[in-house]
C-alpha positions as CSV (number, residue, x, y, z in Angstrom):
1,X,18.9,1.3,-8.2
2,X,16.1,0.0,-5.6
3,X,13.5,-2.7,-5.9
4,X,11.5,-0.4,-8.6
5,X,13.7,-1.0,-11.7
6,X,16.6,-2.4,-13.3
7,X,20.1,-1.3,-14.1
8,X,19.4,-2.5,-18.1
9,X,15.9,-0.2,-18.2
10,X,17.9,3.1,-18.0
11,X,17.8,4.7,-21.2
12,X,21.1,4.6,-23.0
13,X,23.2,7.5,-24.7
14,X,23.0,5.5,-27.7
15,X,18.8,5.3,-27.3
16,X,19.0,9.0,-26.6
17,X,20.8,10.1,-29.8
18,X,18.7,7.4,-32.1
19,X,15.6,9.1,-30.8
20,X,16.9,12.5,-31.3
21,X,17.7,11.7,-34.9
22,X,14.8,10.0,-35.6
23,X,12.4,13.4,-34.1
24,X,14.9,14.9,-36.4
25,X,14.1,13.2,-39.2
26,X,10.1,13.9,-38.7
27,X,10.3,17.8,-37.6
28,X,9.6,16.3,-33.6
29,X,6.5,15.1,-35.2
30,X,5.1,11.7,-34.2
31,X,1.8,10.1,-33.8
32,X,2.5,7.6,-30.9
33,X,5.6,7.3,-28.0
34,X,6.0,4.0,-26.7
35,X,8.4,4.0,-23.5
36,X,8.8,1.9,-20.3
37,X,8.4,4.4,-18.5
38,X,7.1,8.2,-18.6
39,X,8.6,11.8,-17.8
40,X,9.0,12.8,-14.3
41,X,6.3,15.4,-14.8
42,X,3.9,12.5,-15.6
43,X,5.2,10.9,-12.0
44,X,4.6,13.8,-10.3
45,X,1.3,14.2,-11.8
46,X,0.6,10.5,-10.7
47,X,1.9,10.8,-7.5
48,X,1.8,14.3,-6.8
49,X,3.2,15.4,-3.0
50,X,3.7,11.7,-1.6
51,X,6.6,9.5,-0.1
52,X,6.7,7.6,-3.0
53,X,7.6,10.2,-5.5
54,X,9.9,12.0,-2.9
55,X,11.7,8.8,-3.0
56,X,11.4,8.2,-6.7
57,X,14.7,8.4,-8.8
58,X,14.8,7.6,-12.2
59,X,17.2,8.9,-14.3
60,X,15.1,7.8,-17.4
61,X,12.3,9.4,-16.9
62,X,14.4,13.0,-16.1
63,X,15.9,12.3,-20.0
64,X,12.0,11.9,-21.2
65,X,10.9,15.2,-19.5
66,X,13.4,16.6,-21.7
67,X,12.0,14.7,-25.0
68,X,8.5,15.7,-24.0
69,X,9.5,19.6,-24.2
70,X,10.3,18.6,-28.1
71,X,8.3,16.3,-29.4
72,X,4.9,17.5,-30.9
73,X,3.1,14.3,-30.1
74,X,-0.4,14.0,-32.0
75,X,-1.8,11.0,-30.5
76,X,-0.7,9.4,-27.3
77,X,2.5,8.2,-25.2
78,X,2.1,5.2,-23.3
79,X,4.4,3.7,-21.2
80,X,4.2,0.7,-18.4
81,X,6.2,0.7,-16.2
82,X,4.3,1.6,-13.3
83,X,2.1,-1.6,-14.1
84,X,-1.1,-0.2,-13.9
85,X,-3.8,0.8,-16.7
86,X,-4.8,4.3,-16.4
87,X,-5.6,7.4,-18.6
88,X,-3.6,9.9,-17.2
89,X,-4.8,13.0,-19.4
90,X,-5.3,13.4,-22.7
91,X,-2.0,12.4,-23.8
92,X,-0.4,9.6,-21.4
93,X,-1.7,6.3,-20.9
């Protein structure tokens, strides 16, 4: 992995199935998402057509994109990993 995260912040399969069974447990219904980092279609909306997304590879956020497409989130997700504080639409912060 290169200088813009950590081998120990990749989601595990063991975070992966806890989440799954705890969205199970609430019909994908939660208030809040707290993450380090976001889905890669919040990247690409950050970034949008520049170098750094092109170059940006993280398998974490590609297993997020597919929690977002479940999750009926009634609040907010916010996540910092990009170390900046910023609305970036109604939902992720």
């Amino acid at each position: 992995m290169d200088v813009t995260g950590w081998e120990d912040e990749i989601i595990s399969y063991s975070d992966i199935e806890n989440g799954l069974n705890n969205l199970k447990l609430f019909n994908n219904s939660v208030d809040f998402v707290l993450t380090h980092t976001c889905p890669q279609s919040i990247i690409d909306k950050i970034y949008g057509n520049t170098k750094y997304n092109n170059s940006y590879d993280d398998p974490s956020s590609k297993i997020l994109e597919e929690f977002k497409e479940i999750i009926n989130l009634k609040y907010e997700w916010l996540f910092g990993h990009l170390h900046f504080d910023s609305q970036i639409d109604n939902k992720f912060i």
